[in-house]
TIVEXMAR-639584 format. One record per atom (N, C-alpha, C, CB): residue in one letter; atom name; z, y, x. Coordinates in nm, 2 decimals. Atoms other than C-alpha are relative to their C-alpha. Glycine has a CB too. Layout:
<sites>
SITE  resn  name       Z       Y       X
SITE     a    CA       Z       Y       X
...
</sites>
This chain:
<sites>
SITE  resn  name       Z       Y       X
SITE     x     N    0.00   -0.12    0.08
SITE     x    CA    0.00    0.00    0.00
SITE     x     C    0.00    0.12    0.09
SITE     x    CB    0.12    0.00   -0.10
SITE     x     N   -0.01   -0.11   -0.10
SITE     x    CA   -0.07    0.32    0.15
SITE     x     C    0.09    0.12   -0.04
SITE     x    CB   -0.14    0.06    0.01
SITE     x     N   -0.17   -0.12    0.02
SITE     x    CA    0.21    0.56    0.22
SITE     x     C   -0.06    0.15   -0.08
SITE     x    CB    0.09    0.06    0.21
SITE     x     N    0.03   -0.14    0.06
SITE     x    CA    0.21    0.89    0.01
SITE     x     C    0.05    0.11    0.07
SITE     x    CB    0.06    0.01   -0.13
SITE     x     N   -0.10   -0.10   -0.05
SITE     x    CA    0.47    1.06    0.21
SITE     x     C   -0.02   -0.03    0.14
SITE     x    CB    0.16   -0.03   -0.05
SITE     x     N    0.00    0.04   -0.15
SITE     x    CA    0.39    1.06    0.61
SITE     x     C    0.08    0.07    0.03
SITE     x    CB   -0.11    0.02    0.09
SITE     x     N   -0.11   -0.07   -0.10
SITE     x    CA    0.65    1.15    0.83
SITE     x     C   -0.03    0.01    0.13
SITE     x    CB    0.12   -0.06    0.00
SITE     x     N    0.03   -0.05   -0.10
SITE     x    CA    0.59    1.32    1.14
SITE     x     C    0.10    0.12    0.02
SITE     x    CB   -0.13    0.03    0.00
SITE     x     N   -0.08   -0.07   -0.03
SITE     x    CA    0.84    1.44    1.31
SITE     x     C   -0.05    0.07    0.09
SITE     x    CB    0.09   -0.05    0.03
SITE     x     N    0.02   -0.13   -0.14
SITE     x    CA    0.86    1.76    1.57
SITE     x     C    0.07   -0.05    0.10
SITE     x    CB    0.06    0.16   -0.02
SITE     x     N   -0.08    0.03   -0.09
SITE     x    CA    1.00    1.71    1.89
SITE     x     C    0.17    0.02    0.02
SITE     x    CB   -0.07    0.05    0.10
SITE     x     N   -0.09   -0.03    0.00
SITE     x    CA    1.27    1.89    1.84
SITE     x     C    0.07   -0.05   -0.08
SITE     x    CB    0.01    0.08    0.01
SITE     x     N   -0.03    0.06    0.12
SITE     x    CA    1.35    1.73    1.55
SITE     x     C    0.01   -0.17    0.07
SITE     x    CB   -0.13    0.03   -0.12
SITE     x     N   -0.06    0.15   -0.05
SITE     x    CA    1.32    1.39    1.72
SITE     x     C    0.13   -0.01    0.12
SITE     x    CB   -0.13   -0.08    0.08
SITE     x     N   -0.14   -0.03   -0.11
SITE     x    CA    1.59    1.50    1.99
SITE     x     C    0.10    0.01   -0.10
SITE     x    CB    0.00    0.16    0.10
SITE     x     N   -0.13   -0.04    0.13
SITE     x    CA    1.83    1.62    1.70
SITE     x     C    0.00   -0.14   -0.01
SITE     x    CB   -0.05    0.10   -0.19
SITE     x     N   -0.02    0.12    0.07
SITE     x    CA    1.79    1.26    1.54
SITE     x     C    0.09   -0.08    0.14
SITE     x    CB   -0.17   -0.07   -0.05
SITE     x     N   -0.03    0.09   -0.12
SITE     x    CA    1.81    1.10    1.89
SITE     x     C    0.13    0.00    0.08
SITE     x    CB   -0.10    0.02    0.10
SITE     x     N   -0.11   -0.04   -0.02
SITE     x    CA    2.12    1.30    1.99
SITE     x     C    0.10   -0.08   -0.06
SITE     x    CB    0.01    0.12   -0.02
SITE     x     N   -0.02    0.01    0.12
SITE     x    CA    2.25    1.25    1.68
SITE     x     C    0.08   -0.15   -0.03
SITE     x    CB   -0.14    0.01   -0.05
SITE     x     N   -0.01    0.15   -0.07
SITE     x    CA    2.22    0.85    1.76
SITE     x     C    0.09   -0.05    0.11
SITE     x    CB   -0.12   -0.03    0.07
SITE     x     N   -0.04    0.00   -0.16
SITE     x    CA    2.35    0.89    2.10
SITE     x     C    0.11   -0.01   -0.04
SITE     x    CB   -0.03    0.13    0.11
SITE     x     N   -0.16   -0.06    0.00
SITE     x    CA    2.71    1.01    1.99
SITE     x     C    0.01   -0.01   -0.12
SITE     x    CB    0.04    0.16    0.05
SITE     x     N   -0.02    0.03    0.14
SITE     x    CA    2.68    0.84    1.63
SITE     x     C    0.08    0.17   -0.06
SITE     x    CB    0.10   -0.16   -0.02
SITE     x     N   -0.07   -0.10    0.05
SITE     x    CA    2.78    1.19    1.53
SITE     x     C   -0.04    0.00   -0.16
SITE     x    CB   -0.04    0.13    0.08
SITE     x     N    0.01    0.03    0.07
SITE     x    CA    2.80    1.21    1.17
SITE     x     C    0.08   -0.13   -0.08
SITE     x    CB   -0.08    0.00    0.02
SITE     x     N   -0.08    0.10    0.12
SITE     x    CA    2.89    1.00    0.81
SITE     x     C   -0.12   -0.12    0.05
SITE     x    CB    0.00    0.07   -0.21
SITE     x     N    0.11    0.15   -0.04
SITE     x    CA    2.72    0.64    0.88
SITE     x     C   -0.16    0.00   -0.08
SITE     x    CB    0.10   -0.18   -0.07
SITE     x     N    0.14    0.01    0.05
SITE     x    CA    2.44    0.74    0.62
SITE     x     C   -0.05    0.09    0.04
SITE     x    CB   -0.03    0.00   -0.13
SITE     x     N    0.07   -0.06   -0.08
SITE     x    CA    2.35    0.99    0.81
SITE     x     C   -0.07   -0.02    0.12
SITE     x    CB    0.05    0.06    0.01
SITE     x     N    0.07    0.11   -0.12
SITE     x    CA    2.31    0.77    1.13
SITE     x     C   -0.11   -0.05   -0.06
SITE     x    CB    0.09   -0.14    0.05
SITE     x     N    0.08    0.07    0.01
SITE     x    CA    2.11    0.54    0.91
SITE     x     C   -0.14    0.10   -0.03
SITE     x    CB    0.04   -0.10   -0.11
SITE     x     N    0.12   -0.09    0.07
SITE     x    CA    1.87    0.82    0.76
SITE     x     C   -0.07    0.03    0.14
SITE     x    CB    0.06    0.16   -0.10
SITE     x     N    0.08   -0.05   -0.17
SITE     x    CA    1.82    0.96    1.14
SITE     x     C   -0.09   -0.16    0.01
SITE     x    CB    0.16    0.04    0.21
SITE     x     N    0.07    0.19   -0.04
SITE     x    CA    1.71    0.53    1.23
SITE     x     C   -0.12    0.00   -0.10
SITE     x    CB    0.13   -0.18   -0.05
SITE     x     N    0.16    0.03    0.05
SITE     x    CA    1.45    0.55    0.94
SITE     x     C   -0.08    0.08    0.03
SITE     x    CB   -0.04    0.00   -0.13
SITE     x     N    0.10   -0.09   -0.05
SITE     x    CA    1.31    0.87    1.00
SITE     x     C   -0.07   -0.06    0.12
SITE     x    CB    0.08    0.14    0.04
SITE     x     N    0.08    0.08   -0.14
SITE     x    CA    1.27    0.75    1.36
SITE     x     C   -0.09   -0.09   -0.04
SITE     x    CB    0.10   -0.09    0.09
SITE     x     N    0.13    0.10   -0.01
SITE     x    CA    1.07    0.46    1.31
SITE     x     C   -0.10    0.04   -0.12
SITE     x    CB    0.05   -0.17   -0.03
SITE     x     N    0.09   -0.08    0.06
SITE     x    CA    0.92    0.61    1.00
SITE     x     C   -0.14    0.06    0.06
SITE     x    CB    0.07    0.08   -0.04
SITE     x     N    0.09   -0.10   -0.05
SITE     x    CA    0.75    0.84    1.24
SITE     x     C   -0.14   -0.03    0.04
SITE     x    CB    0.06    0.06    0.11
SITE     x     N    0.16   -0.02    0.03
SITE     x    CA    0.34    0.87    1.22
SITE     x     C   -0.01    0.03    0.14
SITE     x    CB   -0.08    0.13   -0.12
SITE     x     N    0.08   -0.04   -0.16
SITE     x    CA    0.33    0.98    1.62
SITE     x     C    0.11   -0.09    0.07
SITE     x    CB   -0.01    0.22    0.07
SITE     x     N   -0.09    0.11   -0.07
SITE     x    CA    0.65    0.71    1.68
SITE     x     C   -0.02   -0.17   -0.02
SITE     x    CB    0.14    0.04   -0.06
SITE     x     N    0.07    0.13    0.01
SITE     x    CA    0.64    0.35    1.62
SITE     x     C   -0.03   -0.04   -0.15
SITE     x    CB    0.08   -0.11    0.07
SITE     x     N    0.10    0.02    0.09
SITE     x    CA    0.54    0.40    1.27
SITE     x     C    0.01   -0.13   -0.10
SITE     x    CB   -0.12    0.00    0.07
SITE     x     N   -0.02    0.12    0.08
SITE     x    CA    0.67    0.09    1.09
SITE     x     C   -0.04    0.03   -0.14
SITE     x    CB    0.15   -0.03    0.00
SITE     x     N    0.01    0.00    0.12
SITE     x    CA    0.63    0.01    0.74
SITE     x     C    0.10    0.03   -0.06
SITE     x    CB   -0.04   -0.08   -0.03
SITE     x     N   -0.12   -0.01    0.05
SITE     x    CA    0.85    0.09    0.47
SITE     x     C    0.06   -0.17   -0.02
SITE     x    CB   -0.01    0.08   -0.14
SITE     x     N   -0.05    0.09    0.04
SITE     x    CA    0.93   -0.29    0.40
SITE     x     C    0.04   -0.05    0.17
SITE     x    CB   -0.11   -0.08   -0.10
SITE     x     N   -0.18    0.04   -0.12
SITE     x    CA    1.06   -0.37    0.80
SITE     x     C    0.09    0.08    0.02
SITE     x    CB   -0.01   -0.03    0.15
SITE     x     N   -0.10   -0.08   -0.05
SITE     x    CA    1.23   -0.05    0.81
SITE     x     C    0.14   -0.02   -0.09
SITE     x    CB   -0.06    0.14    0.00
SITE     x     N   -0.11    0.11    0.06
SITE     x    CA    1.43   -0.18    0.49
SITE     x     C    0.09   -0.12    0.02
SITE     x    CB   -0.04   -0.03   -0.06
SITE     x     N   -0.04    0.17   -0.06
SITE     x    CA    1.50   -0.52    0.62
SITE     x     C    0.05    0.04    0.12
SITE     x    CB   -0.13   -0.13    0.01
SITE     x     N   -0.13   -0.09   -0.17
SITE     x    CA    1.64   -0.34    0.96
SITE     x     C    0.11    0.05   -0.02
SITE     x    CB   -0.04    0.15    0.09
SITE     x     N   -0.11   -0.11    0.01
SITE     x    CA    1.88   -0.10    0.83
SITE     x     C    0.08   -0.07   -0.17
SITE     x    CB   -0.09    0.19    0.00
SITE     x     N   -0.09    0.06    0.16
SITE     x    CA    1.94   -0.37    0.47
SITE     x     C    0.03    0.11   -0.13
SITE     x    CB    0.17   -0.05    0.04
SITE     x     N   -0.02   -0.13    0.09
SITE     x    CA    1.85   -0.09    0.22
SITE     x     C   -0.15   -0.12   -0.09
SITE     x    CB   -0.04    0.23    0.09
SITE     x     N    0.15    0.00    0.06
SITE     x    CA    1.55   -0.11   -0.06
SITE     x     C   -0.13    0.07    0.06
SITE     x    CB    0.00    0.05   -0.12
SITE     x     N    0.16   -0.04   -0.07
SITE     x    CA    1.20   -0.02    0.02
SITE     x     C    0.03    0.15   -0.11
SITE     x    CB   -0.19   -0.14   -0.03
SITE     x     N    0.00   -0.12    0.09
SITE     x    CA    1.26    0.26   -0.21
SITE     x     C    0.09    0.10    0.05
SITE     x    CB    0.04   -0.02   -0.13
SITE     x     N   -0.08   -0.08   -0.10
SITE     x    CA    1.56    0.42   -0.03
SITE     x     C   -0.07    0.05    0.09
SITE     x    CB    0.11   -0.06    0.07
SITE     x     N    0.09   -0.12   -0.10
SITE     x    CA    1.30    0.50    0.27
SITE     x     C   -0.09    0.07   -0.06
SITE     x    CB   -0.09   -0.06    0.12
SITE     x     N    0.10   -0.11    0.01
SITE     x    CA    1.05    0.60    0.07
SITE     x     C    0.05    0.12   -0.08
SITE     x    CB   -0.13   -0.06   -0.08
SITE     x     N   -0.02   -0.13    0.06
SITE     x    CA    1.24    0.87   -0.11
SITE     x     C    0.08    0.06    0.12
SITE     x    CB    0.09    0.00   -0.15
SITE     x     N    0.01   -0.11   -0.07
SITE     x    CA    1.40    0.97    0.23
SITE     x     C   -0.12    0.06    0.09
SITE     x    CB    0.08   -0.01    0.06
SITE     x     N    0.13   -0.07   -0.08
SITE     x    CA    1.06    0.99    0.37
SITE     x     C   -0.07    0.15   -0.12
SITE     x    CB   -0.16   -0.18    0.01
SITE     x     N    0.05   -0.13    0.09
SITE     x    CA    0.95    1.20    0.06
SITE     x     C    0.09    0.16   -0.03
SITE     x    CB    0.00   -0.07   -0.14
SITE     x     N   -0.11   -0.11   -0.02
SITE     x    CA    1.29    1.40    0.10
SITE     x     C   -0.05    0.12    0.09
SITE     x    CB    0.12   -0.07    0.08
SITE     x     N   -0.03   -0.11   -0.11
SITE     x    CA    1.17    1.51    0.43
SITE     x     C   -0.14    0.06   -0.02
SITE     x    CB    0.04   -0.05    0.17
SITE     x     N    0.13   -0.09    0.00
SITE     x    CA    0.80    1.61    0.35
SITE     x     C    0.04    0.08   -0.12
SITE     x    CB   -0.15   -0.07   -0.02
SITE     x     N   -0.04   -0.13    0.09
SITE     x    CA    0.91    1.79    0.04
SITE     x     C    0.09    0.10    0.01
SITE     x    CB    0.03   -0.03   -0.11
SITE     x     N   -0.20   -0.05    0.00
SITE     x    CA    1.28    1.91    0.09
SITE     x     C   -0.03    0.09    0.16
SITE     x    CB    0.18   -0.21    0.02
SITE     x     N   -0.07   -0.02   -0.15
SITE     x    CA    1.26    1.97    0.48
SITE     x     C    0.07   -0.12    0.09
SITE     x    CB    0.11    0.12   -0.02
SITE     x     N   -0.12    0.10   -0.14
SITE     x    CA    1.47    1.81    0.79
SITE     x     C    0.14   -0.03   -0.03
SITE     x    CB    0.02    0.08    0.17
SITE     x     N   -0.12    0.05    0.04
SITE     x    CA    1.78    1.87    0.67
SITE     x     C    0.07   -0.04   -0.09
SITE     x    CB    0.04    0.04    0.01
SITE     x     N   -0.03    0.05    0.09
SITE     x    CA    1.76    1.78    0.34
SITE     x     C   -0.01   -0.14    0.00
SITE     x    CB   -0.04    0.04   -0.08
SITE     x     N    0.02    0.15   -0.03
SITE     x    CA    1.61    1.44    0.43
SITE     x     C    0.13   -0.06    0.09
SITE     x    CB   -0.15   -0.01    0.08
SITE     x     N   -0.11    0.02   -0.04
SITE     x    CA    1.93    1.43    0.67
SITE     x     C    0.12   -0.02   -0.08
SITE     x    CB    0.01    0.07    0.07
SITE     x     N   -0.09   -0.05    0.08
SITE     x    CA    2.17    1.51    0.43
SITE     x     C    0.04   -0.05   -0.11
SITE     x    CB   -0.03    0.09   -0.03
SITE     x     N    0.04    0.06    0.12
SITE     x    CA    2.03    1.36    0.14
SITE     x     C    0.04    0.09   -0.11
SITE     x    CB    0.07   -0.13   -0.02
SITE     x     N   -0.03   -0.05    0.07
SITE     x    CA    2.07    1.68    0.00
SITE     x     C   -0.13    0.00   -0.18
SITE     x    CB    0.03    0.11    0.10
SITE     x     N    0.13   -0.01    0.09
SITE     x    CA    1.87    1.75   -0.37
SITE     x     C   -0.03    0.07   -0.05
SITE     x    CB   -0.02   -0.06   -0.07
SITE     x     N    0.02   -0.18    0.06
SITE     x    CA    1.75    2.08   -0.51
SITE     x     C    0.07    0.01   -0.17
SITE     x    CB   -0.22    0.04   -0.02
SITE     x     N   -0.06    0.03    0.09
SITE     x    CA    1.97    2.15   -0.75
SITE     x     C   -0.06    0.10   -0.13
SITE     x    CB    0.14    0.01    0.05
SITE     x     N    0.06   -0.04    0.08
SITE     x    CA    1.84    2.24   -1.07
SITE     x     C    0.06    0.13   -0.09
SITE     x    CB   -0.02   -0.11   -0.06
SITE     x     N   -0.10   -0.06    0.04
SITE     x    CA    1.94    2.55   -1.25
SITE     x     C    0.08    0.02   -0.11
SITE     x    CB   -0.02    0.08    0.03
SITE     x     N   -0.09    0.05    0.11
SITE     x    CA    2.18    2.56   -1.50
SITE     x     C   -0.06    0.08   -0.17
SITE     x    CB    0.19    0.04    0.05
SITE     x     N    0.01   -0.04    0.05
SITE     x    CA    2.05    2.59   -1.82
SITE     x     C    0.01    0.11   -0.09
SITE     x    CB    0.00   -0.04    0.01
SITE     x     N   -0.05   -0.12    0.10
SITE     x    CA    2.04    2.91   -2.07
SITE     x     C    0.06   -0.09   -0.13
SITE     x    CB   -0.15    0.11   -0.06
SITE     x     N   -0.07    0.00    0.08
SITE     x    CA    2.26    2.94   -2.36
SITE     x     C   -0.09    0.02   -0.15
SITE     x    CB    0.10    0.09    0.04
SITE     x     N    0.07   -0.01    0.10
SITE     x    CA    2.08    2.89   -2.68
SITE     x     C    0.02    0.12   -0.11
SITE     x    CB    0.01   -0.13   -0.05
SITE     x     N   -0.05   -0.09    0.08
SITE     x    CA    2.28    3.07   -2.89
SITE     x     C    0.13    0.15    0.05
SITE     x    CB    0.06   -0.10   -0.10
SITE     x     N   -0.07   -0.12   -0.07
SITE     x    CA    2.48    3.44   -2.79
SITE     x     C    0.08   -0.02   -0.08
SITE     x    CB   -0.05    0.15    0.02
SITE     x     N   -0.14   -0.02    0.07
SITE     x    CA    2.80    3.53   -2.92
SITE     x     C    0.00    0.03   -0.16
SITE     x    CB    0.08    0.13    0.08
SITE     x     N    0.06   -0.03    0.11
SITE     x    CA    2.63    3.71   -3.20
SITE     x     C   -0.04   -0.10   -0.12
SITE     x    CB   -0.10    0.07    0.04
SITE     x     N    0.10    0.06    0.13
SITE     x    CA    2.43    3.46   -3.34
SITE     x     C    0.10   -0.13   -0.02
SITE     x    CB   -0.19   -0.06    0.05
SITE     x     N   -0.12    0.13    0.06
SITE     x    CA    2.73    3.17   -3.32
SITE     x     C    0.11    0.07   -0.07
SITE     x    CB    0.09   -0.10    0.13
SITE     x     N   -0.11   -0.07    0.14
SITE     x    CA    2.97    3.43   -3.51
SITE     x     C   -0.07   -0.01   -0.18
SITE     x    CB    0.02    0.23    0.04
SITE     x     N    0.08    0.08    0.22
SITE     x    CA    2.69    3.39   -3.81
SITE     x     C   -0.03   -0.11   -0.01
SITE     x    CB   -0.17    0.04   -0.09
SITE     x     N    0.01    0.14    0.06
SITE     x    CA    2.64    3.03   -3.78
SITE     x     C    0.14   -0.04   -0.03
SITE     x    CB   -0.07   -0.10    0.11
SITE     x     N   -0.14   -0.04    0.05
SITE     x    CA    3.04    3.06   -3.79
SITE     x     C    0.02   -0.01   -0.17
SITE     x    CB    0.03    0.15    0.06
SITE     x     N   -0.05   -0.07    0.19
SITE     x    CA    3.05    3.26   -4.13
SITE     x     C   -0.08   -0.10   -0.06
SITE     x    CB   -0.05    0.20   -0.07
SITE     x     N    0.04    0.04    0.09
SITE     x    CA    2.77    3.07   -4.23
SITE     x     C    0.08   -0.17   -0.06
SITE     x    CB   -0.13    0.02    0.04
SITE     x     N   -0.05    0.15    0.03
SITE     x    CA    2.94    2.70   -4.20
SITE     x     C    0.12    0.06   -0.10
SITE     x    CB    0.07   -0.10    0.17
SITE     x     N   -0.11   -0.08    0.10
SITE     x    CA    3.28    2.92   -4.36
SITE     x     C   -0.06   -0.01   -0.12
SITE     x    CB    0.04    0.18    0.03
SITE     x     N    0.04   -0.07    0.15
SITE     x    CA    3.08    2.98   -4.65
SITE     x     C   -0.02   -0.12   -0.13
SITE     x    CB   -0.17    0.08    0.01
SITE     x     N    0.07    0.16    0.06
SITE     x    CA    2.98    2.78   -4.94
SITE     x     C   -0.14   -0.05    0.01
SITE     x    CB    0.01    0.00   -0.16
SITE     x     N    0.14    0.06   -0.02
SITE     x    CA    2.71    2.55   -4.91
SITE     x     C   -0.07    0.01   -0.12
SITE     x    CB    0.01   -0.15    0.05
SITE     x     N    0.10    0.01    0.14
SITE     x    CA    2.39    2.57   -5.14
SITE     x     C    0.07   -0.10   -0.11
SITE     x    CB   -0.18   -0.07    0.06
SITE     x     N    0.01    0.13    0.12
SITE     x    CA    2.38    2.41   -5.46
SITE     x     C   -0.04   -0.13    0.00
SITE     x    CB   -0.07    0.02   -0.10
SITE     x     N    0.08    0.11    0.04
SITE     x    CA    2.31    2.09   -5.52
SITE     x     C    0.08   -0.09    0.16
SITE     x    CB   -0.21    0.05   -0.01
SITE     x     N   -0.06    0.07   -0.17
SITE     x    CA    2.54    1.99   -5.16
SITE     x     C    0.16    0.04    0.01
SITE     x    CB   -0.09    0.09    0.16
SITE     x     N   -0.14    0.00   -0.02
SITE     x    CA    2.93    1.93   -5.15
SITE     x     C    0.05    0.03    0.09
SITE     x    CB    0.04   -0.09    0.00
SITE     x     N   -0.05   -0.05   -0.08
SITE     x    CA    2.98    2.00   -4.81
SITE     x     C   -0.15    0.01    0.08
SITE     x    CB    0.13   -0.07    0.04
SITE     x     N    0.06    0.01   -0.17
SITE     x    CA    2.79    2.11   -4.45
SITE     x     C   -0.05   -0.07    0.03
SITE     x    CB    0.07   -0.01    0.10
SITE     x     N    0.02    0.08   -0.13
SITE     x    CA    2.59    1.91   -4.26
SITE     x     C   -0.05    0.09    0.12
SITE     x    CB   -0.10   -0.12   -0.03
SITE     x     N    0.07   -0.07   -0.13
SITE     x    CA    2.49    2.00   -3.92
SITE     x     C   -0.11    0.01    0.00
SITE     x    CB    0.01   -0.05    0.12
SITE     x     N    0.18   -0.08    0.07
SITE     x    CA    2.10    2.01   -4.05
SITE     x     C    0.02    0.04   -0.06
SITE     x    CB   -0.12   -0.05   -0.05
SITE     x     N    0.01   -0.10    0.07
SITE     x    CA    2.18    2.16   -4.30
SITE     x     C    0.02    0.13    0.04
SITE     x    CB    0.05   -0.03   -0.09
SITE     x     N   -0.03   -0.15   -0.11
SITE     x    CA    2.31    2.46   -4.11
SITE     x     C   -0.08   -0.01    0.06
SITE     x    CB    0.10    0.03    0.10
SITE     x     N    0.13   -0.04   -0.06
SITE     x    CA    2.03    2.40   -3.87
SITE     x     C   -0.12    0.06   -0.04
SITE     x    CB   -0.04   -0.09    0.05
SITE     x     N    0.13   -0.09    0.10
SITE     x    CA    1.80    2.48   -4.17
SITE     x     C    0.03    0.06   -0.01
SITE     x    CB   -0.07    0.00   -0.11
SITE     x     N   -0.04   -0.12    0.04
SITE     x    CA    1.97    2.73   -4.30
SITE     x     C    0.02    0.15    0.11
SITE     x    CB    0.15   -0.05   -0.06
SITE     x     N   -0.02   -0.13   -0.14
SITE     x    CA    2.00    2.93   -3.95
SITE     x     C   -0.16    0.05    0.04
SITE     x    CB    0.08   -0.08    0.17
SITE     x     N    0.17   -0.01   -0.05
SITE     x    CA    1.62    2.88   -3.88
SITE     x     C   -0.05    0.12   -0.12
SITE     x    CB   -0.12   -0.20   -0.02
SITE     x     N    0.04   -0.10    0.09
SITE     x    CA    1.57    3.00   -4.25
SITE     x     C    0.04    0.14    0.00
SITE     x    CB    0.02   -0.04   -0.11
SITE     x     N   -0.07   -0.05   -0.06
SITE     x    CA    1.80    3.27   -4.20
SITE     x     C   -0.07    0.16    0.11
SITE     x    CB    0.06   -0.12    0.06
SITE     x     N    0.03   -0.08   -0.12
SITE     x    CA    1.64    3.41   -3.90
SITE     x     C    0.07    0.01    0.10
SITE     x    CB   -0.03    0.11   -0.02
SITE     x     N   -0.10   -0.04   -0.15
SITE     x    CA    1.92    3.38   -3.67
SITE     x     C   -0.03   -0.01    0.14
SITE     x    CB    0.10   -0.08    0.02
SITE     x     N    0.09    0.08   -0.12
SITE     x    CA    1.72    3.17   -3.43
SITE     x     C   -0.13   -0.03   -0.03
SITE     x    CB    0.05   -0.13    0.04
SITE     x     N    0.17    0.07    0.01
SITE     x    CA    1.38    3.06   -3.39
SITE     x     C   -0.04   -0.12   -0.07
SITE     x    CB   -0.05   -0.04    0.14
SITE     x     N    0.00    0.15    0.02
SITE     x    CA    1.45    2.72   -3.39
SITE     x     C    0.13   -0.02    0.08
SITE     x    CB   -0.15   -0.07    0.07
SITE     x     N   -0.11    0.07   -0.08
SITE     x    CA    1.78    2.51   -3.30
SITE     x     C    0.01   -0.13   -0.07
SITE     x    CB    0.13    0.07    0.02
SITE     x     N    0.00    0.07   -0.01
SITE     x    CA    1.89    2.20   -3.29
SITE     x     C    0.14   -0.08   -0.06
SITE     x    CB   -0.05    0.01    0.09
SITE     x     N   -0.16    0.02    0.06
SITE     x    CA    2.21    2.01   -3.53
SITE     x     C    0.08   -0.03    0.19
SITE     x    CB    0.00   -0.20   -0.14
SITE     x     N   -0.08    0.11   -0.13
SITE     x    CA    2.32    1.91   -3.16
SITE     x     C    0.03    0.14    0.06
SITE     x    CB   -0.12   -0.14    0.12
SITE     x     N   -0.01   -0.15   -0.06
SITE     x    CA    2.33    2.28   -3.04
SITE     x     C    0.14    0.04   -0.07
SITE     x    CB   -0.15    0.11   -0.05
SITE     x     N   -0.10   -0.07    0.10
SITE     x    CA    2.52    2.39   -3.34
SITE     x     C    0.14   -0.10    0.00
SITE     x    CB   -0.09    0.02   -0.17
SITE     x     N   -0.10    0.10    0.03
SITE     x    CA    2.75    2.09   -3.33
SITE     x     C    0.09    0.04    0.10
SITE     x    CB   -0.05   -0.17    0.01
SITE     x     N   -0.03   -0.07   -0.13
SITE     x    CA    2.84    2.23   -2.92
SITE     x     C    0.07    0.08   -0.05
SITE     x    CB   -0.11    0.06    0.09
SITE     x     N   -0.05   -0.10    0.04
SITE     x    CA    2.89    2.56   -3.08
SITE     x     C    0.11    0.00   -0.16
SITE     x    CB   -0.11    0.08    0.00
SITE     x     N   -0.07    0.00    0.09
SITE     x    CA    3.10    2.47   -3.42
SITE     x     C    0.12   -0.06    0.09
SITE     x    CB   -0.05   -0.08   -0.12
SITE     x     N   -0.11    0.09   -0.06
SITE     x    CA    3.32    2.21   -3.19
SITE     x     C    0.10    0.15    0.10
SITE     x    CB   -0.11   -0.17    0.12
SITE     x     N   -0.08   -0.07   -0.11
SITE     x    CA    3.41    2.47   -2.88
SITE     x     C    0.07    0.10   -0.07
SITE     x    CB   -0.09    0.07    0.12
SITE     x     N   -0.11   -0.09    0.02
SITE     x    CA    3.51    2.76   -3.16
SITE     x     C    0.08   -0.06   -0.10
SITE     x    CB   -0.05    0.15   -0.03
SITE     x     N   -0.13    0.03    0.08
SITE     x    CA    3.72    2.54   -3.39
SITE     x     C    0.11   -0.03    0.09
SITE     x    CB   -0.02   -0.11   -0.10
</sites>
């Protein structure tokens, strides 16, 4: 199977690793990550992912996502095993608009319906105009945190 992710290291970058080695400096998965890289390497001896697994007793998938670490991420994420951390989603609803889905759950429900449901508020907010569009699972977040 042909590799997607080549690794080619820089010289200086192979010294780091090789140091690295020298004086096991580091958490032990960090040793191992430097050892795949190494042989990994496209201008070093270039192994496959399936002996570099069977050397170091990992899956063939562990190298190939730190090989893909280090062409996407960089050197020291592939060291690191660090992972871009995603950012934390927006807030669907503002303060404003969960004080009227609030009053509106407070209130009485339409005719023809005994109590609340969480779609039903979800229609009723869309119809409404409070929001665009949301979700009983949104509103469920926001009834739960202000009771």
């Amino acid at each position: 199977m042909e590799k997607k992710y080549i690794v080619r290291l820089t010289d200086e970058e192979r010294e780091t690793l090789r140091g690295m080695l020298k004086k096991l400096t580091g958490s032990s998965q960090h040793v191992r990550r430097a050892h795949m890289l190494l042989k990994a390497d496209a201008n070093g001896p270039n192994w496959t992912d399936k002996k570099i697994a069977d050397a170091f007793s990992c899956r063939t998938q562990t190298v190939e996502n730190v090989r893909q670490r280090l062409v996407t991420g960089g050197f020291e994420s592939a060291l690191h095993g660090e992972k871009p951390q995603t950012p934390p989603r927006q807030k669907r609803l503002d303060g404003e608009q969960a004080a009227q889905v609030i009053a509106l759950r407070l209130g009485k429900p339409p005719k023809g319906v005994a109590n609340w449901s969480l779609r039903l508020v979800a229609e009723q907010v869309v119809e409404l105009a409070i929001v665009d569009a949301v979700s009983h699972e949104t509103l469920r977040k926001t009834l739960k945190k202000m009771a």
